[in-house]
N, C-alpha and C positions, 0 to 999 in steps of 0.2 A: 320750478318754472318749466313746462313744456316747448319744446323748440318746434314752431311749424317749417313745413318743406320752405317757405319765404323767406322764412328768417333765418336757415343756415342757407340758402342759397347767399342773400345779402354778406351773409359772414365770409363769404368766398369772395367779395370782392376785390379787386385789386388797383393802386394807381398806375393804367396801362399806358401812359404817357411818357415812362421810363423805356418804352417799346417804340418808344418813336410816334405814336399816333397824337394829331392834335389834342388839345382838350375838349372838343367838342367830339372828336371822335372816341377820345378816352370814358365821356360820356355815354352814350351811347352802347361801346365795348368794354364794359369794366370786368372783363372775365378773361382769364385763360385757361383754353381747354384743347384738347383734342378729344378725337370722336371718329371712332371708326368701325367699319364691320369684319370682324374676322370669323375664319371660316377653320376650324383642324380638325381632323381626325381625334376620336376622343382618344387615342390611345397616345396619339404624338403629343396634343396638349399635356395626357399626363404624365408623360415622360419629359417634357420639357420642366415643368414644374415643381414635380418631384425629387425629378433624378439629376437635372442640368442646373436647376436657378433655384435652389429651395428658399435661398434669401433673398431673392430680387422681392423690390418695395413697387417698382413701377414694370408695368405691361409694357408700354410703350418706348422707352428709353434704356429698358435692360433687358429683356426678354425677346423682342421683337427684332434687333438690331443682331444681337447674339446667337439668335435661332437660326438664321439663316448661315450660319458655318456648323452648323449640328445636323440639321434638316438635309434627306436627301433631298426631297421634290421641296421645292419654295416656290411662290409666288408672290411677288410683291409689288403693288403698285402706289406709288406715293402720293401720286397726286392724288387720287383719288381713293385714297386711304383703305386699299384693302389688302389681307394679308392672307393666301392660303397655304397653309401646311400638309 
């Protein structure tokens, strides 16, 4: 059976009501994601990747958090979710 983009989207759903939000908002938001634009040097990215975090599974919660005591120059703004290296 072929999987379309729909249907492993659907398979990423989640009950987001355990997050606090109504059930009609849980409706609505049935996903957890972040989403951001980063910005590195290709040499710093592969040095972060290869050389510092070769096991990290997640961008954002182990690399990105981490990077910033490795990195001479960082930029980080959270709110609006952007990171440069």
């Amino acid at each position: 059976m072929t999987c379309t983009q729909g249907d492993a989207l659907k398979e990423m759903t989640v009950d987001t009501t355990v997050l606090g939000l109504s059930d009609e908002e849980a409706k609505s938001s049935p996903y957890i994601a972040s989403m951001g634009i980063y910005v590195f040097r290709k040499d710093v990215l592969t040095s972060l990747l290869s050389d510092r975090f070769p096991t990290a599974n997640d961008f954002g919660s182990e690399v990105i958090p981490q990077a910033k005591d490795v990195s001479r120059s960082l930029s980080l703004c959270v709110k609006s979710s952007c990171v440069l290296f």
